[in-house]
Backbone as CSV, one residue per row, in Angstrom:
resi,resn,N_x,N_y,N_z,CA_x,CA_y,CA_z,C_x,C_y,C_z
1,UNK,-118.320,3.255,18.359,-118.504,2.096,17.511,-118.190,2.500,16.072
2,UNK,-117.218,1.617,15.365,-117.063,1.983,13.805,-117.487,1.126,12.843
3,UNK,-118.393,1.549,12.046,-118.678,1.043,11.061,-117.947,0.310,10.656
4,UNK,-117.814,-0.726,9.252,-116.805,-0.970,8.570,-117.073,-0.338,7.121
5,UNK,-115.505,-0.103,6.477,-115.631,0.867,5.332,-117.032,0.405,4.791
6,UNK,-117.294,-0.636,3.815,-118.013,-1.100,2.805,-119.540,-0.645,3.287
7,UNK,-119.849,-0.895,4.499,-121.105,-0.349,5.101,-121.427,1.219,5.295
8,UNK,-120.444,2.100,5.621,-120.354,3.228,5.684,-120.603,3.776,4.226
9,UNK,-119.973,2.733,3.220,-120.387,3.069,1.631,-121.210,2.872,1.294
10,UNK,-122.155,1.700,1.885,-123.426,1.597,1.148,-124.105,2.882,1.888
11,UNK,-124.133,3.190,3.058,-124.687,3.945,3.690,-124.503,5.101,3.104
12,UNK,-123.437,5.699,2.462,-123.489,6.632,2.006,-124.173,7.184,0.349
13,UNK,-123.566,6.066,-0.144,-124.224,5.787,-1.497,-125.770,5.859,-1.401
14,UNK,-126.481,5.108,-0.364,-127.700,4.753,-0.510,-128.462,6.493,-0.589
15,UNK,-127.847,6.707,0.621,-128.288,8.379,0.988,-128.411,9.281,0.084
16,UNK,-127.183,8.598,-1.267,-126.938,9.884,-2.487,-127.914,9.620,-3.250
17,UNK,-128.271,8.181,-3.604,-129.075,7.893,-4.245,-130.454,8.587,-4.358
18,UNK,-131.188,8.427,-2.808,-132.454,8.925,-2.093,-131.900,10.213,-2.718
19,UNK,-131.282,11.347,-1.968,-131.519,12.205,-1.944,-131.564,13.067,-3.537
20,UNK,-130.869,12.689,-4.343,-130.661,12.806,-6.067,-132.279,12.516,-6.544
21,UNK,-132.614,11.957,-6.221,-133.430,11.021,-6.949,-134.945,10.710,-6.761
22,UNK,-134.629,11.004,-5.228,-136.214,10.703,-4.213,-136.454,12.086,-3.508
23,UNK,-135.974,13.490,-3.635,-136.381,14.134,-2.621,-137.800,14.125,-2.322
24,UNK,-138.558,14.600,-1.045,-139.740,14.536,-1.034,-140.060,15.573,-0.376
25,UNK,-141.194,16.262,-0.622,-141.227,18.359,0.033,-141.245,17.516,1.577
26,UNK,-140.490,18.952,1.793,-139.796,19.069,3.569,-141.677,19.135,4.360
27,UNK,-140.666,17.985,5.179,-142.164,17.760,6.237,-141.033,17.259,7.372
28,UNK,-142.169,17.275,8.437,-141.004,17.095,9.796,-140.812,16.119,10.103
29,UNK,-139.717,15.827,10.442,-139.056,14.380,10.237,-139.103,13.544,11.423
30,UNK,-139.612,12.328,11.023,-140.657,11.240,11.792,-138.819,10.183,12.708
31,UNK,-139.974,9.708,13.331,-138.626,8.863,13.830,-137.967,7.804,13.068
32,UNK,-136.842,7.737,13.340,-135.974,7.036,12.151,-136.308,5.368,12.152
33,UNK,-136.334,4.702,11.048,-137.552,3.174,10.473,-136.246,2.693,10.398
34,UNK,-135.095,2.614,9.361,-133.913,1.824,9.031,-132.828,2.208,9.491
35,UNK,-132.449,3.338,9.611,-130.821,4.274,10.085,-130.855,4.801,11.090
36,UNK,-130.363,4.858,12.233,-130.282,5.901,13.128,-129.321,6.802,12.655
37,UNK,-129.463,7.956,13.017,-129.059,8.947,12.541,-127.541,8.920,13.485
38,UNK,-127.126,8.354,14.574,-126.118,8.354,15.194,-125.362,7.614,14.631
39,UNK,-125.540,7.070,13.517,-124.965,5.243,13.272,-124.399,6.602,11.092
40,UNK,-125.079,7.569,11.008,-124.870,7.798,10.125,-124.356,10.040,10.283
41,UNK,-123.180,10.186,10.240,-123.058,11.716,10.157,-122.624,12.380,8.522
42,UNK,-123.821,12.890,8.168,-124.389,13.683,6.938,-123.137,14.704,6.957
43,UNK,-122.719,15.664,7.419,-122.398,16.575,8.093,-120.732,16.254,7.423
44,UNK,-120.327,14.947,7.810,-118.898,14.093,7.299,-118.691,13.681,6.431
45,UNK,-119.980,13.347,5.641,-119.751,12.062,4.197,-120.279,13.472,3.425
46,UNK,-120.551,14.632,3.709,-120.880,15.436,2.384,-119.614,16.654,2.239
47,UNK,-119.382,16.510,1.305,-118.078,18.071,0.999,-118.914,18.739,1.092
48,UNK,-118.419,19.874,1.979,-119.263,21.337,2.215,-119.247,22.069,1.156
49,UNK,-120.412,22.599,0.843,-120.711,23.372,0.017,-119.437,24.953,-0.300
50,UNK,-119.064,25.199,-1.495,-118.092,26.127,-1.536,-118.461,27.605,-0.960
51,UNK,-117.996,28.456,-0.468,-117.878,29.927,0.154,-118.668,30.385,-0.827
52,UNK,-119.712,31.634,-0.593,-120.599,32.018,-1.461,-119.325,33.374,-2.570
53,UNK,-118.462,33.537,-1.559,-117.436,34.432,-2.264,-116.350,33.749,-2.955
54,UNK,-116.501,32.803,-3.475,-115.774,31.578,-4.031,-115.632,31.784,-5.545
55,UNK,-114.246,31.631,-5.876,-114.355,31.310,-7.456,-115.207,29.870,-8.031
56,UNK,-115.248,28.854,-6.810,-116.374,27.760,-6.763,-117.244,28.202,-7.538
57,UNK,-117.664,28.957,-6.318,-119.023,29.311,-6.159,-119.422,30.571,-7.698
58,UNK,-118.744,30.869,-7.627,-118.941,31.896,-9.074,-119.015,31.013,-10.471
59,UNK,-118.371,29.682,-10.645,-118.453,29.247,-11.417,-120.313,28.622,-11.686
60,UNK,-120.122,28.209,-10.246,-121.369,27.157,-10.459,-122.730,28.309,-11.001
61,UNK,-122.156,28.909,-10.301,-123.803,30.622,-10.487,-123.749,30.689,-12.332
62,UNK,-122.559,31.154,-13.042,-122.503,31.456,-13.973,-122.856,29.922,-14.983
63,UNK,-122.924,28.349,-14.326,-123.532,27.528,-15.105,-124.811,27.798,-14.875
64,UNK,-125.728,27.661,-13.393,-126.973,27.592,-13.381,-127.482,28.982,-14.379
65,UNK,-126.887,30.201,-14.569,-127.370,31.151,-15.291,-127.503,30.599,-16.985
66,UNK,-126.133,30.159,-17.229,-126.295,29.525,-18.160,-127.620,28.197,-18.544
67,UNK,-127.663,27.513,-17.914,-128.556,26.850,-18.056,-129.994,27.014,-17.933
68,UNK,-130.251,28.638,-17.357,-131.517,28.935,-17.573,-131.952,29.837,-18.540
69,UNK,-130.611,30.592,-18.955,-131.116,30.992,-20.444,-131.706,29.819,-21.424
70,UNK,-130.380,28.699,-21.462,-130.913,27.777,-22.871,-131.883,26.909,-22.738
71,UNK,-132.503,26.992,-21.376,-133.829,25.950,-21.003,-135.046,26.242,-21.868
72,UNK,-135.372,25.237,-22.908,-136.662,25.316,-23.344,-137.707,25.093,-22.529
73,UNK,-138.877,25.749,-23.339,-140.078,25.584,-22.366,-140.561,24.123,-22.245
74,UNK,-140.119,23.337,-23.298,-140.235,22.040,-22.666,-139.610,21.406,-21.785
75,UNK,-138.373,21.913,-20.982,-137.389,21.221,-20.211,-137.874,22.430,-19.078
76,UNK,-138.849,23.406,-18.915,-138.718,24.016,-17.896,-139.919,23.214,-17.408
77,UNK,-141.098,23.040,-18.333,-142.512,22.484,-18.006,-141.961,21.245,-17.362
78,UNK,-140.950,20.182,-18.056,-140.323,19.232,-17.192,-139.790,19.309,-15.735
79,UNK,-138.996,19.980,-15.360,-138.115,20.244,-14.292,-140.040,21.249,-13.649
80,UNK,-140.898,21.591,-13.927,-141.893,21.967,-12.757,-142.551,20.908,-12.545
81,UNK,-142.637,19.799,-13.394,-143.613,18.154,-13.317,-142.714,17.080,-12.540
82,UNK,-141.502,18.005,-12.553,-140.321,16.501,-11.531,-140.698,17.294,-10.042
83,UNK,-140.668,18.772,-9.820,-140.538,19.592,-8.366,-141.912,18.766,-7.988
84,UNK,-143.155,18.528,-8.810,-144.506,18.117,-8.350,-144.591,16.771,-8.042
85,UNK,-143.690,15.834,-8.205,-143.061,14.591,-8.311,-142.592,13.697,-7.743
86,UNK,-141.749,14.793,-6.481,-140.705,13.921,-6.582,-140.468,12.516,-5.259
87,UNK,-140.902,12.068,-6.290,-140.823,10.126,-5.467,-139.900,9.590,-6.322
88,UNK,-140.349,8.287,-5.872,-139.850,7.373,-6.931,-140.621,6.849,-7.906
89,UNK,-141.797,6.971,-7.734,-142.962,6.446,-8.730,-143.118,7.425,-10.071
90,UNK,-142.022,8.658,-9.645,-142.618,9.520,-11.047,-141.183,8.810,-12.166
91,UNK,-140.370,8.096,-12.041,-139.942,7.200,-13.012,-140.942,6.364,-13.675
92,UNK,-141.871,6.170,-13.773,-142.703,5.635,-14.266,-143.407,6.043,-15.707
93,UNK,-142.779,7.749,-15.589,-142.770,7.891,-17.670,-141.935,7.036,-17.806
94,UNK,-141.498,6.312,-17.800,-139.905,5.490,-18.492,-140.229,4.272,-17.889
95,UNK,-140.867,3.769,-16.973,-141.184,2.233,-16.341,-142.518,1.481,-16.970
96,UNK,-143.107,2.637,-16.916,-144.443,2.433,-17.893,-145.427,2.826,-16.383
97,UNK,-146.747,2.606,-17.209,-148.026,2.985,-16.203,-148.134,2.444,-15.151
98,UNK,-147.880,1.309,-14.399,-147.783,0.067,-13.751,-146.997,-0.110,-12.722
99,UNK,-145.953,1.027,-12.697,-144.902,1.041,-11.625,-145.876,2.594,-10.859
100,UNK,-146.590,1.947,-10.225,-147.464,3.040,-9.021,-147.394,2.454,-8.072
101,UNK,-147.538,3.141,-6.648,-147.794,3.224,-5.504,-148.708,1.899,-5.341
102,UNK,-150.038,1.998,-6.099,-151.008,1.133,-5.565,-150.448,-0.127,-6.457
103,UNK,-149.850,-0.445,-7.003,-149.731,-1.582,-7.902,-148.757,-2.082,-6.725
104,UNK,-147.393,-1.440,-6.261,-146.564,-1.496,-5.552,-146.358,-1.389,-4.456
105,UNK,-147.162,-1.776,-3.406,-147.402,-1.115,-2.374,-146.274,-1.515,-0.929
106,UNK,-145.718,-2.670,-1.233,-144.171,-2.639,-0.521,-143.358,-2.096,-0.846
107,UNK,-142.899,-1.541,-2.292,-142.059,-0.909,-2.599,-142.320,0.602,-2.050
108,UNK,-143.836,0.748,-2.102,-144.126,2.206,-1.503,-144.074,2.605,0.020
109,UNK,-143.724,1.432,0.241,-144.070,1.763,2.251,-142.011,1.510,2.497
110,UNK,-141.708,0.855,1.355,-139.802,0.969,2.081,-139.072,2.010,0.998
111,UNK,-139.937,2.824,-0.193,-139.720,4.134,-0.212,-139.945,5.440,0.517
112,UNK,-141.283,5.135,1.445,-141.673,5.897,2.005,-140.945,6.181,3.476
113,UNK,-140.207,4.861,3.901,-139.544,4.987,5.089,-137.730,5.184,4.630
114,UNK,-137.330,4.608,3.036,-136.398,5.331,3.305,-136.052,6.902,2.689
115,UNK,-137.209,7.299,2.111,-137.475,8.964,2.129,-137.639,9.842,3.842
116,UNK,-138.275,8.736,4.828,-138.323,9.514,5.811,-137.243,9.629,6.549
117,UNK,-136.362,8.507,6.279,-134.786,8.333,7.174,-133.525,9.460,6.354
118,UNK,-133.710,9.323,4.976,-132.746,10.200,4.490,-133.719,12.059,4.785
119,UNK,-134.699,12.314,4.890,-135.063,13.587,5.201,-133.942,13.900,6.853
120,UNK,-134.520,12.903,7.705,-133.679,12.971,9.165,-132.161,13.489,8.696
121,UNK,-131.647,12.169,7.865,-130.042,12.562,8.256,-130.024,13.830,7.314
122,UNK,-130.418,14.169,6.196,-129.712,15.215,4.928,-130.162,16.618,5.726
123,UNK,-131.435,16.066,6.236,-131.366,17.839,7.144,-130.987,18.163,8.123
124,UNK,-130.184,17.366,8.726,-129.047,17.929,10.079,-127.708,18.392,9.307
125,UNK,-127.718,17.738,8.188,-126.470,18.686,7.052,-127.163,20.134,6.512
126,UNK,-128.249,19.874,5.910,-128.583,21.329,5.651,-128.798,22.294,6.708
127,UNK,-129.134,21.504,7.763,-129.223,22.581,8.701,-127.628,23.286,9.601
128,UNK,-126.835,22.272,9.375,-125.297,22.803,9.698,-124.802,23.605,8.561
129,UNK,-124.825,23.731,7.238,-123.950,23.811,6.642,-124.637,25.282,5.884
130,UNK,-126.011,25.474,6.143,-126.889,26.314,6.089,-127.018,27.273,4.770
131,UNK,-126.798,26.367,3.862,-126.071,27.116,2.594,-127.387,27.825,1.943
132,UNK,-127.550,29.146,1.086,-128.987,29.298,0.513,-128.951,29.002,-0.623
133,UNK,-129.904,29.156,-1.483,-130.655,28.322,-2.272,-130.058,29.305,-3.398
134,UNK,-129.625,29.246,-4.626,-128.903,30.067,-5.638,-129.614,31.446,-5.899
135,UNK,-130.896,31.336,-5.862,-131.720,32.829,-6.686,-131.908,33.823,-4.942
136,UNK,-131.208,33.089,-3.684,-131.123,34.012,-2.843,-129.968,34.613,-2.601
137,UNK,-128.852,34.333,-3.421,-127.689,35.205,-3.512,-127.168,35.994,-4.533
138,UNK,-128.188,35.298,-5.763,-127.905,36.651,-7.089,-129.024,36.745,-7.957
139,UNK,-129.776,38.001,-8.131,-130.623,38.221,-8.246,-130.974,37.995,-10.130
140,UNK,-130.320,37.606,-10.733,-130.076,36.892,-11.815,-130.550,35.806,-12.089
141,UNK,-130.662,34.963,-11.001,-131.282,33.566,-10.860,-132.428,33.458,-10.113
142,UNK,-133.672,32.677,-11.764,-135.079,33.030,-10.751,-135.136,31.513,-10.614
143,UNK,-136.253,30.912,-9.799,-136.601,30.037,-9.806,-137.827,29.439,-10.921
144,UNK,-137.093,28.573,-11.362,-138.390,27.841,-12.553,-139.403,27.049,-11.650
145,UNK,-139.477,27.101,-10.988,-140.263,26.456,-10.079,-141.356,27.217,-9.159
146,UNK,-141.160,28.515,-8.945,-142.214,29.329,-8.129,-141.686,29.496,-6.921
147,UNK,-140.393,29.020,-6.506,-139.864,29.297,-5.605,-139.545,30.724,-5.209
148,UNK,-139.978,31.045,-3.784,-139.313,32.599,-3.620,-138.213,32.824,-3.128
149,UNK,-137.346,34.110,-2.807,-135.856,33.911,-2.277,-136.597,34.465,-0.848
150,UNK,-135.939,34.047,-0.036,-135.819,34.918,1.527,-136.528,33.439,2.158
151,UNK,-136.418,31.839,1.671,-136.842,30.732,2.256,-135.546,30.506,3.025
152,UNK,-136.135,29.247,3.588,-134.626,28.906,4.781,-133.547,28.297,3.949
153,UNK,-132.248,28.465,4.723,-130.913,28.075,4.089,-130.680,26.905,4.061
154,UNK,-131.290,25.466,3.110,-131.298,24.454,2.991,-131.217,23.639,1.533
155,UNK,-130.146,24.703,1.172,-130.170,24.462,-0.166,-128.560,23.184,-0.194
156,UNK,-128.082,22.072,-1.231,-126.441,21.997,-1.208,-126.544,22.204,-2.797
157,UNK,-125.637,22.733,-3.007,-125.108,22.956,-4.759,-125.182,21.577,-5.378
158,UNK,-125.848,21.366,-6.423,-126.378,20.490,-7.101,-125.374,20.578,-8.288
159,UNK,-125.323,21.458,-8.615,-124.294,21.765,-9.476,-122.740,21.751,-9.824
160,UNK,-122.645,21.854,-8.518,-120.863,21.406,-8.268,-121.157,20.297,-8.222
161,UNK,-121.599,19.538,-7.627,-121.540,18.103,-7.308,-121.755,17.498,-8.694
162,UNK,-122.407,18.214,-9.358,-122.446,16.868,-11.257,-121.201,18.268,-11.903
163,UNK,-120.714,19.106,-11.684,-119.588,20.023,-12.294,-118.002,19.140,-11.695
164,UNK,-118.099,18.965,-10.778,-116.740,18.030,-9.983,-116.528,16.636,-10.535
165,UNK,-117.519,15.984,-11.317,-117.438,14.476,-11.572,-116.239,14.609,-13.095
């Protein structure tokens, strides 16, 4: 069965959106509420991550290095309050006090199901494409976050993907 383009785009778009924007810490993934995962392949709509022996890949290392030298401690304290965060409700420095969960509580139950549908499809890509996480391939790069290296290979370059636009 084939999609048609425009649907395959929202479908894909929607996914970039969630996943940019909404990740939510890895928990095991519930049965699928809006998408079947057959109706959507992660695996196809994402450019594979570049060869870790890659001039790609060397570029992107030498931005994230870059960017963690010039990180102030206010943009690091930020980026550890987004890792603690991350929904959609933590837009709400910028929406105001009022855009919460309990104020919102349909918006929170068809964020919550389409956080659980994009976890399904984005981790049958991370789990194919098995890429690791930057501070587990050069020891140069720590995590601002408390993250340790030697976690599972479920990382995609974040960095190429806003370096390619």
């Amino acid at each position: 069965m084939k999609m048609p383009k425009l649907t395959r785009r929202l479908v894909f778009f929607t996914l970039l959106a969630i996943s940019i924007f909404g990740q939510v810490p890895a928990r095991a993934p519930k049965t699928p509420i809006l998408i079947s995962p057959e109706l959507v392949d992660a695996v196809a709509l994402i450019t594979p991550p570049p060869a870790l022996d890659s001039k790609r890949m060397s570029q992107n290392v030498a931005e994230i290095i870059a960017i963690h030298r010039s990180a102030s401690p206010q943009e690091i304290e930020s980026a550890n309050w987004d890792n603690k965060h991350e929904n959609l409700f933590a837009i709400a420095k910028v929406l105001g006090d009022k855009f919460t969960e309990e104020s919102l509580p349909a918006t929170a139950r068809l964020w919550a199901d389409m956080s659980n549908d994009q976890s399904i499809v984005v981790s049958a890509a991370k789990k194919y494409f098995q890429h690791p996480r930057p501070y587990d391939f050069d020891p140069d790069i720590k995590s601002m976050c408390g993250s340790k290296a030697g976690g599972p290979k479920n990382s995609y370059p974040a960095v190429m993907a806003l370096s390619d636009t």
